[in-house]
N, C-alpha and C positions, 0 to 999 in steps of 0.2 A: 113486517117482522112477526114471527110466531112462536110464543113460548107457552109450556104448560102447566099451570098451577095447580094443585090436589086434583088432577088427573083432568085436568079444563084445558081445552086449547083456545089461548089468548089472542087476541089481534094489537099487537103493540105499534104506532108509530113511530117513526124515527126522530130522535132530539129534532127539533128544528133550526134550521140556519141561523135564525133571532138571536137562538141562545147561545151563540158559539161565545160571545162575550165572558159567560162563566168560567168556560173552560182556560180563560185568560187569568182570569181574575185567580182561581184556585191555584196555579202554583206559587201567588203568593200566599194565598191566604182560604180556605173554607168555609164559608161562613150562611146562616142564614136569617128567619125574620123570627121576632118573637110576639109578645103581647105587651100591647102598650099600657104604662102603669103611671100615675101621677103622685107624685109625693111632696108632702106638704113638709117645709126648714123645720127639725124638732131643734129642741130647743137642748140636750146632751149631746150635741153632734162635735165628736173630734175629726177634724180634719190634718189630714197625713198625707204626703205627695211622697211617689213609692217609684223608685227610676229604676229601669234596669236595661238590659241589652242594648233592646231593641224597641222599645216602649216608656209610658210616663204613664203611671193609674196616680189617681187623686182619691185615696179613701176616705168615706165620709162615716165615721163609724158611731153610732147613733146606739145609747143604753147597752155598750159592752161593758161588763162586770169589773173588769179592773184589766188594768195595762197588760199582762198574759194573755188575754184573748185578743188584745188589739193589736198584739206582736204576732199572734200568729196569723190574724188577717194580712200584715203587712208581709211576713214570709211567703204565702200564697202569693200575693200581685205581684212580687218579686220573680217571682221564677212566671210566672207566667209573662208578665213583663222582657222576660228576656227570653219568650218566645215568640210572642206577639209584636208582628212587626206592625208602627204607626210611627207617623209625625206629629198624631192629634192626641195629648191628652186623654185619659180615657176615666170620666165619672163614674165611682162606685160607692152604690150605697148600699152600707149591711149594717142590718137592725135584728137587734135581738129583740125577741116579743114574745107573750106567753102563748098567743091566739093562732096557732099553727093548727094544721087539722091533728086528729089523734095517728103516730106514728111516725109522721114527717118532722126531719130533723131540718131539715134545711131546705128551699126553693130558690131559684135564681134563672133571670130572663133577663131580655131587652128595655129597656125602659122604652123604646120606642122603635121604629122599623121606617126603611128609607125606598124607595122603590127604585132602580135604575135600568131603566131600558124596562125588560116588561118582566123583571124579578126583584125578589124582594130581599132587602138584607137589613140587618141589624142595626143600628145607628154608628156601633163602632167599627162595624168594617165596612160599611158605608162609606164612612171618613176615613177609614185608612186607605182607601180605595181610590178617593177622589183627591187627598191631601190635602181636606181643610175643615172646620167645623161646621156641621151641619144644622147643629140647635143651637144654643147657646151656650156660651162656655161655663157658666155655672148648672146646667141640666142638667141632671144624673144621664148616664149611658147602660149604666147595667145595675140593677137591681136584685140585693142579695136578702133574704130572710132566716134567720136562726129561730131555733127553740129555746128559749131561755130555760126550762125545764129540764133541758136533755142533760146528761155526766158527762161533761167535754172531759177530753184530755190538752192542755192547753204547753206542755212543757215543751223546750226546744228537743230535748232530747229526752232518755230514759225509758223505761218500758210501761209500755200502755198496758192496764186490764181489760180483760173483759168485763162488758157495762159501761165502761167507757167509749166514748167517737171522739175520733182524732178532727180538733175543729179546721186542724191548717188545711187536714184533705178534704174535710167534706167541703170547704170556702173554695181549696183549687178545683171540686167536680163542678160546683155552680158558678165558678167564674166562666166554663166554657159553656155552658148553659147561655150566659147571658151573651156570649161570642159568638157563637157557632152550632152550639149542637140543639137547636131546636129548629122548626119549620113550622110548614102550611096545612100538614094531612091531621085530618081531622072526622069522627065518629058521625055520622048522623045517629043524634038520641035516639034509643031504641029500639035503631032498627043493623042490620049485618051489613051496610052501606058505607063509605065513605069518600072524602068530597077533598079540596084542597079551597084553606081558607083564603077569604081576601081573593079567590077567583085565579090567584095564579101562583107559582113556586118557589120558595125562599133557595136561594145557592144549593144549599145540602141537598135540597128533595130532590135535583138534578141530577144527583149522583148515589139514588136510591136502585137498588137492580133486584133481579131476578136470577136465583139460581145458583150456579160455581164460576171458576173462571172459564167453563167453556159457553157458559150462557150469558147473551148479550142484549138482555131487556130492561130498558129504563123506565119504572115501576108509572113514571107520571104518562108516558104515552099510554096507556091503558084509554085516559079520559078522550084520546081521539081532539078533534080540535076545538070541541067545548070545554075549556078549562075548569068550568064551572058543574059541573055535570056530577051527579050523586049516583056511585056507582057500587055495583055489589063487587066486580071485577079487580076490584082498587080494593076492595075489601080484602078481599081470598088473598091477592099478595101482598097485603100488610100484613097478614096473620101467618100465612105460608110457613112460617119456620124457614126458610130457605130463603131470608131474605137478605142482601148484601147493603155494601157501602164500595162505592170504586176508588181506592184512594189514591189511585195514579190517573192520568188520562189515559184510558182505555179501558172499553171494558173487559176485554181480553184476559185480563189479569189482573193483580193488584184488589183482590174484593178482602173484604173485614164483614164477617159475623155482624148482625145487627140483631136486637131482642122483638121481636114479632113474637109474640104468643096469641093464641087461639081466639081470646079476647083481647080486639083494640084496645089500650085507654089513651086519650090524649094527653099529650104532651109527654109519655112515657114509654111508648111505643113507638120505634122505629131509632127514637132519638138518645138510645142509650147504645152499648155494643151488647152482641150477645155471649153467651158464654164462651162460645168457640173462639172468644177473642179478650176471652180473660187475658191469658198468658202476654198479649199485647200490650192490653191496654186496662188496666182493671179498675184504675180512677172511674171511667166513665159506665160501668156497670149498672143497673136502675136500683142496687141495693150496696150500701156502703156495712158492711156490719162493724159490729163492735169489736177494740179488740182491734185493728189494723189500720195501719198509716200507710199513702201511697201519696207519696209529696215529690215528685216529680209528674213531668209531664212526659 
């Protein structure tokens, strides 16, 4: 298969038969791996069990300010909850803390990553996958961080300022963070290279492309059948601008905007939508500004 990026003609492999499993998995659910993180019982932790549709979140909500921000953690699991399909309980821990880097309001990941068959997925779609608990039933599954610095807006209703960030969306951007919208591709430091961590592909990276709906390249065939392999190729179309999401099976059609800008960075690159899919989907954006609420999914 042949496709061409910033005027490069590419040699792409076809998905492999191994991985037809994903394309199973995806019409229930999306999902892929994140970074594994350890968290030690604080000692302000409210615990809140959040039911909705189609789902059960358990929040663990560790130095929130006062019950408005813990209601709007609980609004968030809530409607996510009633998108997210599982049988398995789903641990979430969000802590507000002063030690964010300078600018960042909020992070959220996997607390840990499951491997099945020869891909990688998230601890909670893991388990909603498999249909049982895969750590322990008191583990966190997805791990949420706040600025306790930042000007929340914390009301159920009424109008947000500017200088204000609405906490309930920025909690639903990094609840799917810790679900689904992260993976494996990753910068070699330094240099205009990049590689796929852990050696092989979390769910989403599988359904990373090249091009419009008339072009039909799956960005991880690039690496050929070394999985592991550091490549400049993988570079060019992570950065492409012209890089997709296939959100139906096929790649035919059905692509969504992805944020590929000129410089990689990890974990914010590839795993956001780009702009051409504001209109879409604009929760998952790599910039939440001030001043606007998107509390739906």
């Amino acid at each position: 298969m042949i496709c061409t990026v910033q005027g490069r003609t590419l040699s792409v492999r076809a998905p492999r038969a191994s991985q037809s499993f994903i394309l199973l998995s995806l019409s229930l659910l999306t999902i892929i791996c994140a970074l594994s993180i350890t968290t030690p019982v604080h000692a302000a932790t409210e615990v809140i069990q959040v039911d909705g549709a189609n789902s059960t979140f358990r929040l663990h909500a560790i130095d929130a300010p006062n019950s408005e921000y813990t209601q709007c953690l609980v609004r968030a699991l809530r409607t996510t909850a009633n998108f997210w399909v599982s049988g398995v309980v789903i641990n979430v821990e969000a802590q507000f803390q002063q030690s964010l880097a300078s600018g960042i309001i909020g992070t959220g990941s996997a607390s840990t990553l499951v491997q099945l068959g020869d891909v990688w997925y998230t601890i909670a779609s893991a388990e909603a996958i498999q249909g049982k608990e895969l750590n322990k039933d008191t583990d966190m599954d997805i791990v949420i961080r706040f600025s306790a610095t930042t000007t929340w807006f914390t009301a159920e209703s009424g109008t947000i300022s500017q200088g204000q960030y609405d906490l309930e969306t920025v909690a639903l951007h990094e609840l799917q963070h810790g679900l689904y919208f992260v993976g494996n591709y990753r910068r070699v430091p330094g240099k205009e290279e990049c590689y796929l961590d852990r050696g092989n592909i979390g769910a989403y990276d599988a359904f990373v492309a090249l091009g419009d709906d008339t072009l039909n390249c799956a960005v991880y065939g690039l690496l050929g059948s070394d999985m592991t392999n550091d490549s400049t190729e993988l570079y060019d179309a992570l950065t492409s601008g012209v890089l997709k999401f296939a959100r139906i099976l096929s790649f035919a059609s059905g692509f969504s905007d992805l944020y590929s800008p000129k410089n990689y960075q990890d974990l914010s690159s590839v795993y956001h939508v780009g702009s051409k899919s504001a209109g879409d989907d604009p929760l998952m954006l790599p910039i939440i500004p001030s001043g606007q609420t998107i509390r739906n999914l």
